[in-house]
C-alpha positions as CSV (number, residue, x, y, z in Angstrom):
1,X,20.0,-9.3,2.5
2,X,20.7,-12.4,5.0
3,X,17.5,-13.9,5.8
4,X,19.2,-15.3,8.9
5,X,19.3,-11.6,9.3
6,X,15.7,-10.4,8.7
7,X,14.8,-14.0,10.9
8,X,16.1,-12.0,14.0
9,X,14.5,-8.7,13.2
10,X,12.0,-7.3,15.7
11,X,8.8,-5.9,13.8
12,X,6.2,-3.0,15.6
13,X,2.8,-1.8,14.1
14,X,1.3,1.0,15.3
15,X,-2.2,0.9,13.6
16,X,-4.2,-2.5,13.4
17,X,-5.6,-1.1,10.0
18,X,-5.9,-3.6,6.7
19,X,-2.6,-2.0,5.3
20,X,-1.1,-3.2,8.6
21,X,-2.5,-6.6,8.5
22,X,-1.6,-7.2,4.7
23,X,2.3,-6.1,5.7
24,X,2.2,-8.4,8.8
25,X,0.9,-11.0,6.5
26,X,3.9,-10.6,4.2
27,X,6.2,-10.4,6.7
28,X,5.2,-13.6,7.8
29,X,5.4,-14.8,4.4
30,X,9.6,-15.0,4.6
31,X,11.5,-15.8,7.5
32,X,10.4,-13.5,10.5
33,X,8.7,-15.4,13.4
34,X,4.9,-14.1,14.7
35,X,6.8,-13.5,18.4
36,X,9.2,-11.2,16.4
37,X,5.9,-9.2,15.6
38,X,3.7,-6.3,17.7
39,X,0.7,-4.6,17.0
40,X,-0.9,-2.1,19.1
41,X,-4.0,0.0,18.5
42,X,-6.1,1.9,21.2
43,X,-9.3,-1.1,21.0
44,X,-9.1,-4.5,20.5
45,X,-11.3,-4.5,17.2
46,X,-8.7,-5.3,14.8
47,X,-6.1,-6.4,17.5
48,X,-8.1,-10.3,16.8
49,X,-6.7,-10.7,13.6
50,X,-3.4,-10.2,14.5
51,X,-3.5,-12.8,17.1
52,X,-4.5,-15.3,15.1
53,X,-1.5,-15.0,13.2
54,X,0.7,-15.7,16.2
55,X,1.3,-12.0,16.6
56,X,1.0,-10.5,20.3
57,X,-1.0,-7.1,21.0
58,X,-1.0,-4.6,23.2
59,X,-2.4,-0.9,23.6
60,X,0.8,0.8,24.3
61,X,2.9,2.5,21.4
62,X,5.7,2.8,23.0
63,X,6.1,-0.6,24.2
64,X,6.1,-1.2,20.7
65,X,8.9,0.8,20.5
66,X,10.7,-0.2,22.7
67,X,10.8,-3.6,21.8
68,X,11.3,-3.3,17.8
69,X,13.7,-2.7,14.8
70,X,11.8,-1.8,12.1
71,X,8.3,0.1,13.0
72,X,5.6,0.7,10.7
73,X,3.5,3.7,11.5
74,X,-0.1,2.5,10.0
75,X,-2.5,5.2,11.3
76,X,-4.4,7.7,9.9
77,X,-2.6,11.0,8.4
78,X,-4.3,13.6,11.0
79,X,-3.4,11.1,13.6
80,X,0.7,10.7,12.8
81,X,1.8,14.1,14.7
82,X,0.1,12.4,17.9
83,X,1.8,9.2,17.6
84,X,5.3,10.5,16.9
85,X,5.1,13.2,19.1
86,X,4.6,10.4,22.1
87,X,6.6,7.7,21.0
88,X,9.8,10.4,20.0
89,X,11.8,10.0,23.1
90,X,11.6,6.5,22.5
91,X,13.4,6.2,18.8
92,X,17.0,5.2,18.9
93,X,19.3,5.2,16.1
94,X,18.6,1.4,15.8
95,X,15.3,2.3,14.5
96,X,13.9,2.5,11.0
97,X,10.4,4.3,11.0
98,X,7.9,3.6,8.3
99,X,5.1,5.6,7.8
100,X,2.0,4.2,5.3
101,X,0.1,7.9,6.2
102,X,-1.1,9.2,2.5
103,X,0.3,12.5,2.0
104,X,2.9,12.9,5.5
105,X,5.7,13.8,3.6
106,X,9.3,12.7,4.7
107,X,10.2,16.4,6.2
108,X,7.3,16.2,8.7
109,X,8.1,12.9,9.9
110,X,11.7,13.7,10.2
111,X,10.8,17.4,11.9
112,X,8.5,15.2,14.3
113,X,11.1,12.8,15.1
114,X,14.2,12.7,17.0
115,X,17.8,14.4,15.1
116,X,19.3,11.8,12.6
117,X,16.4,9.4,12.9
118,X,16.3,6.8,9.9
119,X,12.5,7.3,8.4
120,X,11.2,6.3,5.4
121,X,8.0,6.8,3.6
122,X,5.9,3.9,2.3
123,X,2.9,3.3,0.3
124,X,1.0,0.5,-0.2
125,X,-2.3,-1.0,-1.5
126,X,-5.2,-3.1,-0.1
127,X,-3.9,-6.1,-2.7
128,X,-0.9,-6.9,0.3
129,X,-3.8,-8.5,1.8
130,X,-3.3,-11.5,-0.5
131,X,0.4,-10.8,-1.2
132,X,-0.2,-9.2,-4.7
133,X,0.2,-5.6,-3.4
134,X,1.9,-2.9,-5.4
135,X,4.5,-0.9,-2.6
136,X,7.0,1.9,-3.5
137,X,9.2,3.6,-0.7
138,X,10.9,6.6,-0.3
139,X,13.9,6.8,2.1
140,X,14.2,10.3,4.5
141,X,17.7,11.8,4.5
142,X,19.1,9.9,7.0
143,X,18.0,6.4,5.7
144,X,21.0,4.3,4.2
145,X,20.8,2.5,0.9
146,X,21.2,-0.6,3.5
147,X,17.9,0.1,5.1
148,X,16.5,0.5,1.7
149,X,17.7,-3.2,1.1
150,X,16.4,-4.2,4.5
151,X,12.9,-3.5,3.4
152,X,12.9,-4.5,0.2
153,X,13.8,-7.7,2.0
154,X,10.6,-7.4,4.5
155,X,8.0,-6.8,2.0
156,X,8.5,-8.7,-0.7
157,X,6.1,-11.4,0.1
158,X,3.6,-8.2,-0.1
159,X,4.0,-8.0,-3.9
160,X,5.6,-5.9,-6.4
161,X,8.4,-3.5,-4.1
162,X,9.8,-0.2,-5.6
163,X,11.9,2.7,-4.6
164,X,11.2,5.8,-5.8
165,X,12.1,9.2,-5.1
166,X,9.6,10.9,-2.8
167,X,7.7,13.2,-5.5
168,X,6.2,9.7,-6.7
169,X,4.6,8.0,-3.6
170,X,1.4,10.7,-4.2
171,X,1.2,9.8,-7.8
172,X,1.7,6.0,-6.5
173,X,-1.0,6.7,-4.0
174,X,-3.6,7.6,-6.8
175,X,-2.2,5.4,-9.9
176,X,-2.5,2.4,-7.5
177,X,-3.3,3.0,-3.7
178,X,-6.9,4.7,-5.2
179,X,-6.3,3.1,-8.7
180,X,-7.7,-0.4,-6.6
181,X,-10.7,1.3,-6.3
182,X,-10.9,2.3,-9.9
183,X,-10.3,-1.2,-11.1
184,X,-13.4,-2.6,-8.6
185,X,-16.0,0.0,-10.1
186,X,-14.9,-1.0,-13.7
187,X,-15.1,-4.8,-12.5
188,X,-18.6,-4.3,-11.1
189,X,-19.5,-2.5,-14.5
190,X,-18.1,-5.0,-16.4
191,X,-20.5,-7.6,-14.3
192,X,-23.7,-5.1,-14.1
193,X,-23.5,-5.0,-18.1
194,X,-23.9,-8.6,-18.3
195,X,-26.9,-8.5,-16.0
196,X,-28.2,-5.9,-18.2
197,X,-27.8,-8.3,-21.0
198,X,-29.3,-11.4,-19.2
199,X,-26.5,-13.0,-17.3
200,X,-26.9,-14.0,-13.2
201,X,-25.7,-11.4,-10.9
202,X,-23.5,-13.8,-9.0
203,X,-22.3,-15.5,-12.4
204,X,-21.6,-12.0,-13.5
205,X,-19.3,-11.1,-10.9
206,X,-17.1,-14.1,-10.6
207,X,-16.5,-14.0,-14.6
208,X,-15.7,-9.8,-14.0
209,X,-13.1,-10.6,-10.8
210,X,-11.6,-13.6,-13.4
211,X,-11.4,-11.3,-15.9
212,X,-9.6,-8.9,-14.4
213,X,-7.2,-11.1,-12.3
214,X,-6.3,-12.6,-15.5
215,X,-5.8,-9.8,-17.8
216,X,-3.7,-8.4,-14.9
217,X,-1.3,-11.6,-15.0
218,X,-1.2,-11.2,-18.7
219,X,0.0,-7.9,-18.3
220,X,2.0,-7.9,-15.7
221,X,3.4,-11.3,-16.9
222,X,4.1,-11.2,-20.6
223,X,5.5,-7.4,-20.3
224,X,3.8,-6.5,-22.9
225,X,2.6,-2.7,-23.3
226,X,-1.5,-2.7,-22.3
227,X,-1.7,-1.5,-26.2
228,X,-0.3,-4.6,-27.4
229,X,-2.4,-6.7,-24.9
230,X,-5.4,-5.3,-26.3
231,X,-4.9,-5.0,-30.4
232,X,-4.9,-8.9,-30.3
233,X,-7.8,-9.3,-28.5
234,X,-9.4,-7.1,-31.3
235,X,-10.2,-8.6,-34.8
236,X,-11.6,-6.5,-37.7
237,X,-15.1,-5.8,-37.4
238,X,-15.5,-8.5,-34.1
239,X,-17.2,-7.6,-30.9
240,X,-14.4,-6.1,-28.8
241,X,-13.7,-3.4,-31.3
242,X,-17.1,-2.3,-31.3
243,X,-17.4,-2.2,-27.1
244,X,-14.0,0.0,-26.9
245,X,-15.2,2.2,-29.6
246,X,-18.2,2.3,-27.1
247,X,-15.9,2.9,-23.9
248,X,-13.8,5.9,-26.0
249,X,-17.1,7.4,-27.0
250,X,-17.6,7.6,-23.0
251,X,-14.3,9.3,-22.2
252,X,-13.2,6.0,-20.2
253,X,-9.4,7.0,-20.8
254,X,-9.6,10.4,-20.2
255,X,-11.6,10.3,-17.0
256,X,-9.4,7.5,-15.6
257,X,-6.5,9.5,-15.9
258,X,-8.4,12.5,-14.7
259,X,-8.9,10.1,-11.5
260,X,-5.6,9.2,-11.1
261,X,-4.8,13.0,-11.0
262,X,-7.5,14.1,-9.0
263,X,-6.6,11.4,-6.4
264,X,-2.6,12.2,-6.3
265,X,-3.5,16.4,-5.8
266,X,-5.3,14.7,-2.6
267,X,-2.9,13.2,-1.8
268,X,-0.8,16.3,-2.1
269,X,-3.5,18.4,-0.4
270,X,-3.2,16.0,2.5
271,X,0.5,16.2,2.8
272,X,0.2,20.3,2.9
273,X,-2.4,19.7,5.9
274,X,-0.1,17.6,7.2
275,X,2.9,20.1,7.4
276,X,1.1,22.6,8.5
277,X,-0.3,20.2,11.7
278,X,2.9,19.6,12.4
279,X,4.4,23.2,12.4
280,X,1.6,24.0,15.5
């Protein structure tokens, strides 16, 4: 994609949330402009932020609407069938829709929007705040492989940008939207052991946040397979052995996966809700 041509696009947010706020920050990251940017949320408590950043604000969604490209739809799931419902007569064909809503499939926001719209379903994590999120997109029906390229092109100063078909944004949403969650309790377990053992709370916790940021880069940068990663941190009969033998004896494995499964059938649960919303 011509950045001339993403320079010139016009950029609305509905929803002043953190997953907003990352995005924006991306955005701004390549060659879009902060006047090319509008947020609008019903109170001005995360409308500050935005401001800061060069962005303008307002309260109307529709004026957002009216005046961008690309929206991104960054409210909460029960709250999506309201905001299509009164910005609908506003969508043109020039518009790509983007909804970050956990579990609003692609067939609600296409039943809520106008014939032929161009919609696409996104799914972030909170790690877009600093640019080292991990997105993956699903286009709707009507949503060109152009428009796919057009927002791979947009996001990704966010992080690491995928497409996907649609039956993997819920699993994305508990491997990785939830899975930043997972990571922080292990991270603050990781730091509350070595209080146990004797070791400064605060000293604890920046060690644990290194430790993870840089096995992470490891991982993600060497390609290696998280197996691989860990066999040569172990040696025979050393101390890293004996703490994962620890960690299996606890079920660590199995109950992260059962929380990445647990958190996608929410996500699923969510999108049935959803339909179902929008049907009345």
């Amino acid at each position: 994609m011509d950045p001339e041509m993403d320079s010139q696009l016009k950029i609305g947010f509905i929803g002043a949330g953190n997953m907003a706020y990352g995005i924006a920050k991306g955005i701004l990251s390549g060659t879009v402009l902060p006047a090319n940017i509008q947020v609008s949320a019903p109170s001005f408590r995360n409308l500050e932020r935005f401001q800061e950043l060069g962005i303008s604000v307002t309260h109307s969604n529709v004026e957002v609407v009216s005046g961008s490209d690309v929206v991104f739809v960054a409210v909460k799931p029960h709250l999506v069938s309201l905001v299509l419902n009164e910005i609908s007569q506003h969508v043109t064909d020039r518009h790509i829709i983007v909804s970050v809503a956990a579990g609003v499939t692609l067939a609600t926001l296409e039943e809520l929007l106008p014939e032929n719209s161009v919609a696409v379903r996104l799914m972030p994590n909170l790690p877009c705040m600093v640019q080292e999120g991990a997105l993956l997109f699903a286009r709707g029906s009507h949503a060109k492989e152009e428009d796919g390229v057009l927002l791979r092109s947009l996001l990704h100063h966010c992080g690491l940008v995928e497409e996907g078909p649609e039956a993997w944004i819920d699993i994305h949403t508990g491997l990785s939207g939830s899975g930043v969650a997972f990571v922080y309790l292990f991270a603050e377990a990781l730091a509350e052991g070595a209080v146990k053992m004797g070791m400064p709370s605060a000293l604890a916790h920046s060690i644990a946040s290194q430790t993870v940021l840089g096995a992470g880069r490891l991982l993600r940068d060497t390609g290696k397979h998280p197996a691989q990663l860990r066999s040569e941190v172990c040696t025979p009969g050393g101390t890293t052995i004996y703490g994962l033998h620890t960690l299996e004896q606890g079920g660590l494995r199995a109950t992260t996966m059962s929380a990445v499964e647990s958190a996608t059938e929410r996500a699923r649960e969510l999108g049935r809700k959803s339909a179902a919303g929008s049907r009345k």
